[in-house]
VOBA-1610 file (N, C-alpha, C; in pm, whole numbers, padded with zeros to 5 digits, always signed):
BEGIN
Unk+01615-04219-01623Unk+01576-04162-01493Unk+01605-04012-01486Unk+01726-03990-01555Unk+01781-03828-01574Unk+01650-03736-01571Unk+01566-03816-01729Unk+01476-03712-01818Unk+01363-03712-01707Unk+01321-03802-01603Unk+01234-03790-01575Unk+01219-03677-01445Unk+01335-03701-01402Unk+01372-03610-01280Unk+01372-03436-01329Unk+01382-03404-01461Unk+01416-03291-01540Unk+01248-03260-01586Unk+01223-03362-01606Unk+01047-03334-01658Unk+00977-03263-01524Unk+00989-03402-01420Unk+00958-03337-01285Unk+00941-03226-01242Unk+01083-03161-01273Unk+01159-03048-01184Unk+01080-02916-01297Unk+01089-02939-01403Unk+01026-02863-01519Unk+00845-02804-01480Unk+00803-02930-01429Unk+00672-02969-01401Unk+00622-02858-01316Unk+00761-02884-01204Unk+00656-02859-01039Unk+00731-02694-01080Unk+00839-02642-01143Unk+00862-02503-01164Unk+00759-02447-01224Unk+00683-02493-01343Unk+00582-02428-01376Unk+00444-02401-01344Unk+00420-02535-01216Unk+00296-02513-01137Unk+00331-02380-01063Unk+00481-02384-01015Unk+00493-02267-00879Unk+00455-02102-00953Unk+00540-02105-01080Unk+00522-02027-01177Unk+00356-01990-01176Unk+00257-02055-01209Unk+00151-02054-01229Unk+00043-02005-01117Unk+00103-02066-01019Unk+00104-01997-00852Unk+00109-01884-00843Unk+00212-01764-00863Unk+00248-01659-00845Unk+00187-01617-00956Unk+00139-01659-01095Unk+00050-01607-01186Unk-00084-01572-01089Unk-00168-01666-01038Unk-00249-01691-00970Unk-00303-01561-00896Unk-00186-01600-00803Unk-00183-01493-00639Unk-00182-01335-00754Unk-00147-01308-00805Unk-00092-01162-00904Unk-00235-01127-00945Unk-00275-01269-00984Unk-00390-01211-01083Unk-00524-01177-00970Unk-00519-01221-00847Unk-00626-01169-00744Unk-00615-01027-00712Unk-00431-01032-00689Unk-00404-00843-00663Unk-00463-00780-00763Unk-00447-00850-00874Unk-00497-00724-00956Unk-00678-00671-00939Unk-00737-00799-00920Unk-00851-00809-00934Unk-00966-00740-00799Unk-00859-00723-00710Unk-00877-00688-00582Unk-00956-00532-00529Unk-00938-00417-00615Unk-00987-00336-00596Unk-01167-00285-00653Unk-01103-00393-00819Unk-01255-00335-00900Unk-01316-00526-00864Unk-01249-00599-00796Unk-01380-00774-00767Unk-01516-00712-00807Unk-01588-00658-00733Unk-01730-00617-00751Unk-01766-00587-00852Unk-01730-00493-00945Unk-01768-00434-01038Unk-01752-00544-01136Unk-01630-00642-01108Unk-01606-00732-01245Unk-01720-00866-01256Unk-01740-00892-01079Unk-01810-00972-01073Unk-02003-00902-01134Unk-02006-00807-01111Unk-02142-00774-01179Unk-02125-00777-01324Unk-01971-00712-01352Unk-01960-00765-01535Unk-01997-00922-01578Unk-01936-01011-01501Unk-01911-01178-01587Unk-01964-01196-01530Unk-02059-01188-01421Unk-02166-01263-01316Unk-02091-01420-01249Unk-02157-01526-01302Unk-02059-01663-01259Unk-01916-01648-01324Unk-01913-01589-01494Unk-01790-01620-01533Unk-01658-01571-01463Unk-01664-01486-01327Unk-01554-01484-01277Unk-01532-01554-01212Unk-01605-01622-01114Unk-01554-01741-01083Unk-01473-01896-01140Unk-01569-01845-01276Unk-01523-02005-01353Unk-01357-01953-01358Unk-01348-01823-01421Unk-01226-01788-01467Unk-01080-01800-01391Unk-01088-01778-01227Unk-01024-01800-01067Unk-01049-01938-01113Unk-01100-02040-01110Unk-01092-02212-01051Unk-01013-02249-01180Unk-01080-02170-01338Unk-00957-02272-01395Unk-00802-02249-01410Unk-00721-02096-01332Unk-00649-02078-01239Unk-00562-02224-01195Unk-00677-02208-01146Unk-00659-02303-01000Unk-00609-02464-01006Unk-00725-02497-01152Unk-00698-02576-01201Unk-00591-02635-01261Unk-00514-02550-01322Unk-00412-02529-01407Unk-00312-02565-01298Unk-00310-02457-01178Unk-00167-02463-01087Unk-00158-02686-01056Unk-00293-02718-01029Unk-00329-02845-01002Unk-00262-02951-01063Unk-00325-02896-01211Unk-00287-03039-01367Unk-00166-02999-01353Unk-00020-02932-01331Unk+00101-02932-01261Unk+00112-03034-01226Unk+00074-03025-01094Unk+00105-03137-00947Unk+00117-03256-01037Unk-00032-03303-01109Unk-00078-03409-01126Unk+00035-03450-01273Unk+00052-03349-01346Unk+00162-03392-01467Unk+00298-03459-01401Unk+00335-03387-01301Unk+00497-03404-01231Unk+00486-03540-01200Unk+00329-03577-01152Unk+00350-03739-01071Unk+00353-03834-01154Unk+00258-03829-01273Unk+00234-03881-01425Unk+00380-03889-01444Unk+00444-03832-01468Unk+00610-03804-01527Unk+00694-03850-01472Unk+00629-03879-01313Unk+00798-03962-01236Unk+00746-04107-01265Unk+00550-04148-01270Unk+00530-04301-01221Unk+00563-04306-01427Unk+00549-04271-01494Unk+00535-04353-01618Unk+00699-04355-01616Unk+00805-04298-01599Unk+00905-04295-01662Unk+00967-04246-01772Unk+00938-04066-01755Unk+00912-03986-01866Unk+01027-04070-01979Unk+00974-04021-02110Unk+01048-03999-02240Unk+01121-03900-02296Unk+01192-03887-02382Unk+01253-03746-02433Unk+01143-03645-02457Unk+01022-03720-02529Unk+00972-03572-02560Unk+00876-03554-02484Unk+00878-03553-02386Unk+00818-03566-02217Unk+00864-03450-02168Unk+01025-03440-02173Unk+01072-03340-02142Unk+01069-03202-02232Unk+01061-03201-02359Unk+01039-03106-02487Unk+00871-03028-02428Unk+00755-03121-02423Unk+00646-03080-02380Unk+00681-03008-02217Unk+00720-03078-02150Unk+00713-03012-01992Unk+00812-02856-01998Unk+00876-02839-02064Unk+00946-02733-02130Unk+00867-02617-02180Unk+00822-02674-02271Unk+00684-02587-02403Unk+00620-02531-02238Unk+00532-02599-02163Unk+00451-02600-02054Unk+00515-02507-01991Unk+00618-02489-01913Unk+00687-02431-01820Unk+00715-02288-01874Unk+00695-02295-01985Unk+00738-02111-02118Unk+00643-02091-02105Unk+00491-02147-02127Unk+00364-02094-02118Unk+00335-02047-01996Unk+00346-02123-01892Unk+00301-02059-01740Unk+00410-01973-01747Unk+00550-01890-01792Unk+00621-01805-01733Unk+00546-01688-01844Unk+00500-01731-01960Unk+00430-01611-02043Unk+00315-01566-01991Unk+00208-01640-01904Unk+00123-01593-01840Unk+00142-01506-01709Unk+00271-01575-01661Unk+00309-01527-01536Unk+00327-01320-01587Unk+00387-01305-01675Unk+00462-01192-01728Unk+00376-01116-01778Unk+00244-01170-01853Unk+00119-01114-01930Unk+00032-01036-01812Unk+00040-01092-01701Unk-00043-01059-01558Unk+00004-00949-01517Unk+00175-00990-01484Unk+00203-00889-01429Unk+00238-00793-01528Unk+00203-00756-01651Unk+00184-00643-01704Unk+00052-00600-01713Unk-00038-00650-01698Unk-00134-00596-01677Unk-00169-00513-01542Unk-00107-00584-01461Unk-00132-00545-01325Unk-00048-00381-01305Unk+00103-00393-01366Unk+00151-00257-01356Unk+00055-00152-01431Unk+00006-00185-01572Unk-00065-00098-01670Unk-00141-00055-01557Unk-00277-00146-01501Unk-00370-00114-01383Unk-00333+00010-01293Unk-00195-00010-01211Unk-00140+00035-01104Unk-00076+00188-01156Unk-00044+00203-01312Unk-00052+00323-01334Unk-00147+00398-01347Unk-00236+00344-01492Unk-00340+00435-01489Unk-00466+00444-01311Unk-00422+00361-01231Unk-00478+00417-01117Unk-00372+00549-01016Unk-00265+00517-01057Unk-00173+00659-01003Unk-00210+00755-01064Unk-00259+00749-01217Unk-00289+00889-01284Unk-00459+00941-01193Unk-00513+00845-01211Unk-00701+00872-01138Unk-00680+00932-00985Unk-00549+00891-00926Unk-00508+00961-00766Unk-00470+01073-00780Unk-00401+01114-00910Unk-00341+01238-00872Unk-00428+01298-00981Unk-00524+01339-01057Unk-00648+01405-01053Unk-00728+01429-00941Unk-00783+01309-00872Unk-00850+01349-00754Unk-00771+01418-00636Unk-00647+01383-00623Unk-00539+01480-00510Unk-00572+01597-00572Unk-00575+01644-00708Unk-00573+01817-00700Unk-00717+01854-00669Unk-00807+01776-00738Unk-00968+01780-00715Unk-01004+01847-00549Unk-00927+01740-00503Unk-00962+01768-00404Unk-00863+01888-00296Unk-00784+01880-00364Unk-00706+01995-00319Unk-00776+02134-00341Unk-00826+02165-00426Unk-00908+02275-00506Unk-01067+02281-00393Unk-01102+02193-00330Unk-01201+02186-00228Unk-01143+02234-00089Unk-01052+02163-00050Unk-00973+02213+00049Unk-00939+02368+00075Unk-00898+02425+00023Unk-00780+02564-00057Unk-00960+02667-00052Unk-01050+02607-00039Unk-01148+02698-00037Unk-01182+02761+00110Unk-01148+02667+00172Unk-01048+02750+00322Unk-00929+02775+00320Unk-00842+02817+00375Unk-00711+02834+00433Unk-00687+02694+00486Unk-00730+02714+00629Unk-00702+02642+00747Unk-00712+02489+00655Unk-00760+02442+00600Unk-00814+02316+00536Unk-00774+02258+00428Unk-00679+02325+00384Unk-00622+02298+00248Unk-00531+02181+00226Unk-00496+02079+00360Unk-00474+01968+00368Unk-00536+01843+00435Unk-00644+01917+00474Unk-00722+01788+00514Unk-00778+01684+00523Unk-00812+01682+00387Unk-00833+01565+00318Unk-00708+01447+00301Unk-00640+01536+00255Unk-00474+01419+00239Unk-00452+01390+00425Unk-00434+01484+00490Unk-00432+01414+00645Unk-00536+01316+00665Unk-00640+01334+00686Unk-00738+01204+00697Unk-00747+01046+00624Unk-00669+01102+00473Unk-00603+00996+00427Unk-00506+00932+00493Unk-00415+00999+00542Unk-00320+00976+00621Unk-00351+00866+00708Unk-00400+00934+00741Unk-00448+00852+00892Unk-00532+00725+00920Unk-00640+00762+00823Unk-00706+00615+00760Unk-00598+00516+00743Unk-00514+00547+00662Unk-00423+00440+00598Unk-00313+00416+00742Unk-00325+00459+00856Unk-00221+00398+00962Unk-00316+00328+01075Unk-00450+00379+01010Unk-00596+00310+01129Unk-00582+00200+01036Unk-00551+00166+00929Unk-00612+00030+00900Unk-00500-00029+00912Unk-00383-00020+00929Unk-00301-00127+00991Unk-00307-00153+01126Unk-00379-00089+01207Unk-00400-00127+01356Unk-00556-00211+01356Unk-00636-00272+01231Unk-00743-00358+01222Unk-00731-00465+01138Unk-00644-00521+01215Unk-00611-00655+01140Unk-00755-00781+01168Unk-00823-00718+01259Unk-00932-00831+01284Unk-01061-00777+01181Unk-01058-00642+01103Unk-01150-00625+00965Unk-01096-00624+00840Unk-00970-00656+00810Unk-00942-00675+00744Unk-00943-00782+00594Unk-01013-00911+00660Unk-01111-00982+00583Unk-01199-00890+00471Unk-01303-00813+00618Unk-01423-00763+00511Unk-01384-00592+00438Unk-01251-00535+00466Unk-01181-00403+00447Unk-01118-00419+00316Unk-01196-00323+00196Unk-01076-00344+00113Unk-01001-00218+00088Unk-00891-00225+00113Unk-00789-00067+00191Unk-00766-00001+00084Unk-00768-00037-00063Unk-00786+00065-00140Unk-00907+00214-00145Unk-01023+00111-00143Unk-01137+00175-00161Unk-01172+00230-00026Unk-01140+00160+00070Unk-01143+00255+00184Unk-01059+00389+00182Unk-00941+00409+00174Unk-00832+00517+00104Unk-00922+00625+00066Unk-00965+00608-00113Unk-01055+00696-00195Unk-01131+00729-00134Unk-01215+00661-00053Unk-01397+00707+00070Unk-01260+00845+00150Unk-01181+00782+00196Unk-01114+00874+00272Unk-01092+01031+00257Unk-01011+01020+00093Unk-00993+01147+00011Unk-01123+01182-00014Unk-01161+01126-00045Unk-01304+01214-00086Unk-01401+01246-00026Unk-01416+01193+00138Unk-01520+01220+00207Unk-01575+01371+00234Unk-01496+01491+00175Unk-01561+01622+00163Unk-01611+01638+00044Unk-01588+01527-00034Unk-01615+01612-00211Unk-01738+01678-00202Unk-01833+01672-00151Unk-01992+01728-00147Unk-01966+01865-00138Unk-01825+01915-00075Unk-01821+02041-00061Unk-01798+02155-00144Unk-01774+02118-00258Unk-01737+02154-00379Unk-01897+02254-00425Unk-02008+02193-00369Unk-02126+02286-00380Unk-02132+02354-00301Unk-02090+02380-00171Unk-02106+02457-00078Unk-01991+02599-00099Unk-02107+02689-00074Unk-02032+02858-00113Unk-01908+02888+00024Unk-01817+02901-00065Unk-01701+02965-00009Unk-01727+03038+00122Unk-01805+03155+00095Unk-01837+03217+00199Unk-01919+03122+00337Unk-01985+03082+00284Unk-02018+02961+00371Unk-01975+02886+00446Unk-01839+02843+00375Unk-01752+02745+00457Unk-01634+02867+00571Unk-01633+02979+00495Unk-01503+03074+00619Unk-01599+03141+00642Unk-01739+03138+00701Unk-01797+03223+00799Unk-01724+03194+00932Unk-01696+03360+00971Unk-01629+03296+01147Unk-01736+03304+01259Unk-01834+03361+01215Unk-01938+03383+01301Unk-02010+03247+01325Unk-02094+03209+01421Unk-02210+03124+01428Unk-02317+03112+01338Unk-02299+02957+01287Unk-02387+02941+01166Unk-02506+02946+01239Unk-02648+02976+01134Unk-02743+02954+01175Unk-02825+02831+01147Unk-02946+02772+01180Unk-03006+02693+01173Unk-03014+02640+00982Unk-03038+02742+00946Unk-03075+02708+00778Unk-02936+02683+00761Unk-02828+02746+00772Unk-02697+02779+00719Unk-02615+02608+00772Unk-02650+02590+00878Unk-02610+02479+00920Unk-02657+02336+00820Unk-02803+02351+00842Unk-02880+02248+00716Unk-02779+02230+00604Unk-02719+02371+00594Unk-02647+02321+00409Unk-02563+02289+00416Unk-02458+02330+00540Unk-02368+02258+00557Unk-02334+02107+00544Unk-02449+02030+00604Unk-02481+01909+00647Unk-02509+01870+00522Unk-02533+01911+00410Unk-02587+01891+00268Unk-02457+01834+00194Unk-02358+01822+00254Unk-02212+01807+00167Unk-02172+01620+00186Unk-02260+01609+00273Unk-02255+01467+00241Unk-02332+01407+00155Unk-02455+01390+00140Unk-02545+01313+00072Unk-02480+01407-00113Unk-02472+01545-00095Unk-02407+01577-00220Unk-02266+01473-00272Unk-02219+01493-00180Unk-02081+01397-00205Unk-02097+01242-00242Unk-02227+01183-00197Unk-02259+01058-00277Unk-02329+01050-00385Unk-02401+01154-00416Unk-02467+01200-00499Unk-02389+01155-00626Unk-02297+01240-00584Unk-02154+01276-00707Unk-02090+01169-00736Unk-02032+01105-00628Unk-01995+00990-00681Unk-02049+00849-00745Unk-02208+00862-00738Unk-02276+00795-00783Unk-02260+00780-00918Unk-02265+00869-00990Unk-02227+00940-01152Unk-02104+00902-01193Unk-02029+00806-01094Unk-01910+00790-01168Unk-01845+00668-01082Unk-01725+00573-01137Unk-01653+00499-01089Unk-01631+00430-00956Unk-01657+00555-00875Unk-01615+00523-00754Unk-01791+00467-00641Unk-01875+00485-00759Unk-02010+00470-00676Unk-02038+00397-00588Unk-01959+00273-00548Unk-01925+00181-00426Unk-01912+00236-00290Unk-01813+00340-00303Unk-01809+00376-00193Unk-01895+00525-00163Unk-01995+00539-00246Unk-02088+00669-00204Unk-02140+00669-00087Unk-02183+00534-00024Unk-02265+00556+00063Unk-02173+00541+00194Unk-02072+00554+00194Unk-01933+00542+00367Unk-01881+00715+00344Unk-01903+00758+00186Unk-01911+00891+00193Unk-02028+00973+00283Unk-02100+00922+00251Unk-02266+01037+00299Unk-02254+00974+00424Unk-02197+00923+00498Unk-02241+00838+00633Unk-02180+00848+00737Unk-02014+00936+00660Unk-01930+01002+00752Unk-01928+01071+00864Unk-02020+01111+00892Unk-02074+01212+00968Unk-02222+01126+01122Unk-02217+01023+01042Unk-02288+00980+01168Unk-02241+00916+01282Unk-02311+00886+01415Unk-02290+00873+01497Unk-02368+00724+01611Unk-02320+00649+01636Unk-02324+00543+01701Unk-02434+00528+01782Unk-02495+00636+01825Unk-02592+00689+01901Unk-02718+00717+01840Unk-02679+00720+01751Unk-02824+00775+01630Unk-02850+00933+01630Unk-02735+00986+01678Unk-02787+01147+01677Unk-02697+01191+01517Unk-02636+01140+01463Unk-02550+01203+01343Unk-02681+01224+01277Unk-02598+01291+01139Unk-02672+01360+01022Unk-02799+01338+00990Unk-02785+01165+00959Unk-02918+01091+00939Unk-02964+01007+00991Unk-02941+01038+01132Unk-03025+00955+01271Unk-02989+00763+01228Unk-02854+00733+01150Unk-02865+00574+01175Unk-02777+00527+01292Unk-02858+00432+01318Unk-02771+00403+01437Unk-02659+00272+01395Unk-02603+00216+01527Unk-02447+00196+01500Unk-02425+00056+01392Unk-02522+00009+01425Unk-02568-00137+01351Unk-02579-00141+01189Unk-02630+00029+01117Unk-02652+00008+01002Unk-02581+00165+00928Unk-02470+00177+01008Unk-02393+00278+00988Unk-02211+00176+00903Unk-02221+00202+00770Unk-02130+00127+00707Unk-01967+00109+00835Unk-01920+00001+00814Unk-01783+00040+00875Unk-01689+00119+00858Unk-01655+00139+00733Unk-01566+00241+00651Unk-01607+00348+00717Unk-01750+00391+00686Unk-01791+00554+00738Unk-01750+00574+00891Unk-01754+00482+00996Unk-01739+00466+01119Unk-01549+00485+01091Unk-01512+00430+01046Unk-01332+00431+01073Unk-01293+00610+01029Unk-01352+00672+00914Unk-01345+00766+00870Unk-01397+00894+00960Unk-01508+00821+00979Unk-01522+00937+01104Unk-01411+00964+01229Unk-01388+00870+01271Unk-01296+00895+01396Unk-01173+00954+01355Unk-01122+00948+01197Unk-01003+01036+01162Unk-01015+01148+01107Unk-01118+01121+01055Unk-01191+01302+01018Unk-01235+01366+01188Unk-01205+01344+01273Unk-01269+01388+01402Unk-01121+01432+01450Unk-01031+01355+01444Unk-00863+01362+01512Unk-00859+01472+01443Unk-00828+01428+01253Unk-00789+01531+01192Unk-00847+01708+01250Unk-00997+01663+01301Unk-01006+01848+01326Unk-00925+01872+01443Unk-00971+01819+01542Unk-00947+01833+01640Unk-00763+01871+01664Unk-00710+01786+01596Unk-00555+01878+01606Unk-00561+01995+01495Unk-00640+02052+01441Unk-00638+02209+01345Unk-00687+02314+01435Unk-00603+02397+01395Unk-00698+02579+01507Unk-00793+02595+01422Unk-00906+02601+01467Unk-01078+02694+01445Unk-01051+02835+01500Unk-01158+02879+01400Unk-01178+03047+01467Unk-01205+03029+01600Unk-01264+02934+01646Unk-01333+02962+01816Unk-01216+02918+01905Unk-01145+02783+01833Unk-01025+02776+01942Unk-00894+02738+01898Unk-00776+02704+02005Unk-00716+02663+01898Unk-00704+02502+01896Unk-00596+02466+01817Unk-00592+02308+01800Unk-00536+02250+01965Unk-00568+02120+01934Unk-00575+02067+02056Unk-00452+01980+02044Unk-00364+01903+02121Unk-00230+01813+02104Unk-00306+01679+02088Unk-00186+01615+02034Unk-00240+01483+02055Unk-00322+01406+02185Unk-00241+01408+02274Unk-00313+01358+02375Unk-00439+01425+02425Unk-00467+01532+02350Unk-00618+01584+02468Unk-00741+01551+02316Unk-00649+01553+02212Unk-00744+01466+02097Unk-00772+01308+02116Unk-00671+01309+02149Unk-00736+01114+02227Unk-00845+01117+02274Unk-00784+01183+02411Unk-00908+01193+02540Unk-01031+01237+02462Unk-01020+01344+02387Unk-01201+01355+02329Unk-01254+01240+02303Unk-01147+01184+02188Unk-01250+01083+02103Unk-01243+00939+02208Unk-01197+00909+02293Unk-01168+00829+02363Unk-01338+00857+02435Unk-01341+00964+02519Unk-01444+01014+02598Unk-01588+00979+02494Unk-01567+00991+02374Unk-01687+00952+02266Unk-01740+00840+02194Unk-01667+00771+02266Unk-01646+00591+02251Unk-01817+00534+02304Unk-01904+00503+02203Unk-02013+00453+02246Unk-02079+00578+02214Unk-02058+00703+02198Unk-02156+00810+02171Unk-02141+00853+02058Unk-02052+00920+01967Unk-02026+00928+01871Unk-01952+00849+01764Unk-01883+00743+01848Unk-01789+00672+01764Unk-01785+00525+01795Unk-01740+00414+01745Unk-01777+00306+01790Unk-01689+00230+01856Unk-01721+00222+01953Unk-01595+00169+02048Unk-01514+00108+02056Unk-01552-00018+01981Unk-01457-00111+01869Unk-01315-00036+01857Unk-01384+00024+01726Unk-01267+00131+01654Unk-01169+00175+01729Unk-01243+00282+01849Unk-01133+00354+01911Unk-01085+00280+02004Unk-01091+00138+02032Unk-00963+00042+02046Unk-00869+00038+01969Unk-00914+00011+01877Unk-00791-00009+01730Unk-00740+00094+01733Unk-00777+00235+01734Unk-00759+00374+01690Unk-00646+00395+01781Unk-00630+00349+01913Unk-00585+00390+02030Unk-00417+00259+02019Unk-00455+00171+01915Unk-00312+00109+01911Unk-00225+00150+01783Unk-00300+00248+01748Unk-00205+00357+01593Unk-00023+00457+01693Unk+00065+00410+01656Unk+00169+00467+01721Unk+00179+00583+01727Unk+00176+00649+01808Unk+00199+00775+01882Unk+00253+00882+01753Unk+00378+00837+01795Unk+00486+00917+01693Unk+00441+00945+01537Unk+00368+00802+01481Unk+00336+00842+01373Unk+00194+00898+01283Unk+00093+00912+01411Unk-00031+01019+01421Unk+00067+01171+01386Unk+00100+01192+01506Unk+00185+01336+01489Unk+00257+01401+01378Unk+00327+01262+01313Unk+00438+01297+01199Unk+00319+01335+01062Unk+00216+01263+01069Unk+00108+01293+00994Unk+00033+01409+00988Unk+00010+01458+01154Unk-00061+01578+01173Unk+00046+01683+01118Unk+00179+01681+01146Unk+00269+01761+01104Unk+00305+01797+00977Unk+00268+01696+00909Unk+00295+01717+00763Unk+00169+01807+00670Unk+00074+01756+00762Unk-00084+01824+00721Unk-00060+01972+00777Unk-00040+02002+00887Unk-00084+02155+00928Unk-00034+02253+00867Unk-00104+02370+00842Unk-00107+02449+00726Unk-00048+02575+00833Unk+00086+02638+00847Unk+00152+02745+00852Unk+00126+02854+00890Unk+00073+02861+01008Unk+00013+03039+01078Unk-00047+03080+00922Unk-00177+03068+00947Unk-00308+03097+00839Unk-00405+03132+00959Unk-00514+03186+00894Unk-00629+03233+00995Unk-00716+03068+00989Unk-00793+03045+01080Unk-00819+02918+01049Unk-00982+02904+01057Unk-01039+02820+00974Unk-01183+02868+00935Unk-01255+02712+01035Unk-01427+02705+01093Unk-01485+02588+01130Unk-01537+02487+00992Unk-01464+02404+00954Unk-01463+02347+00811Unk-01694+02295+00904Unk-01708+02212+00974Unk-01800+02179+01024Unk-01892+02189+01090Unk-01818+02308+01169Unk-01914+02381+01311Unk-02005+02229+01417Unk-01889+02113+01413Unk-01980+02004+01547Unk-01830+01945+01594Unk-01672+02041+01587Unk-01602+01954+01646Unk-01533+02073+01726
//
């Protein structure tokens, strides 16, 4: 009875084992799913169920093992078993750290990337990382999109939602004067550039919450879509790319406090932004909008209109 209780216990440790293999191996799988699933087409699925399977034939070994009345080498095998699910368990999670570095190295290329876009103003030379910011404290106040949100790739859309600007001339972007009609056009050109770009590379998923940033609920943004076929991501991004200006000094005025940046975007709920959102937007804690804006604002600098529409 000893061996069988030991087989058991052997059994159901290596299903749990196999479990936490399991759950590990989704984190990992969690950012690039799409891309892998266009790699193996069905075979990722098969690959998750026999997972699944595995955690299962566990259960079903442990019960096998108490009704037969395991044997000695009942217990030798449930052993062997229990080393294998802890070698898989360990194989995962090295893969998963390998993953989690070489994606720290791909962040901090694009942090200077995009730092080097920024820095082409003054006033702007943290903006991008603020809007990151902020994205990443808007999506803990949307726990009801969080299903269809995947907060990595939302993040990156975040950092990178100026990259388009990288074509746009310097002088261009610190004119203090009033853009003109053509001058404006190119401005507006830094989005669809910015998906453009990322099309050509890795991140091409999220090109199109890049170029879309800029629209408006109403159908008056960049490219007249209205609220229905305007991505979500681009909608969450907008409203923090909107805060983010709105607390920076422009040549025309200066920055605004938190609370009268509410009230704008609050006041734009249904016109520019989607009302949804700036529910959620409006349960982000006080204190830690600010500690964000604070860390972003750039030090008595002259301050340039990164947009000329906020």
């Amino acid at each position: 009875m000893l061996i069988t209780i030991l087989c058991c216990l052997l059994l159901v440790s290596g299903g749990a084992v196999m479990a936490a293999a399991t759950v590990k191996y989704h984190s990992l799988l969690a950012y690039y799913r799409q891309e892998i699933y266009e790699e193996l087409g069905r075979g990722y699925y098969v690959n998750l169920s026999l997972l699944y399977i595995f955690v299962f034939g566990f259960i079903i070994a442990a019960v096998d093992a108490f009704l037969r009345n395991a044997a000695l080498y009942h217990l030798f095998v449930s052993l062997a078993v229990l080393l294998a699910s802890v070698y898989v368990l360990f194989s995962v999670r090295a893969q998963a750290r390998t993953a989690a570095l070489l994606r720290e190295k791909v962040l901090e290329a694009i942090r200077a990337f995009v730092y080097t876009i920024d820095t082409k103003d003054h006033a702007f030379k943290n903006h991008s990382k603020h809007v990151y910011d902020i994205v990443s404290l808007f999506y803990e106040a949307l726990p009801e999109y969080r299903c269809i949100l995947n907060r990595e790739k939302l993040l990156d859309a975040a950092i990178l939602h100026d990259i388009g600007k990288i074509n746009i001339s310097q002088e261009l972007l610190t004119k203090r004067e009033r853009l003109s009609t053509e001058e404006w056009e190119q401005i507006k050109t830094h989005a669809r550039q910015g998906r453009d770009m990322l099309n050509e590379t890795s991140f091409r998923e999220i090109g199109d919450w890049v170029m879309y940033h800029h629209e408006r609920v109403d159908g008056n943004g960049y490219y007249g879509l209205l609220s229905e076929d305007i991505p979500l991501e681009s909608k969450i991004i907008a409203i923090a790319d909107s805060y983010s200006a709105l607390c920076s000094d422009r040549a025309w005025r200066k920055r605004k406090s938190h609370e009268e940046s509410i009230a704008v975007i609050t006041a734009e709920a249904g016109g520019q932004f989607d009302p949804r959102l700036v529910e959620c937007f409006l349960r982000i804690d006080r204190a830690a909008l600010i500690k964000a804006t604070e860390r972003a604002r750039v030090p008595e600098g002259i301050a340039g209109d990164y947009s000329r529409q906020d």
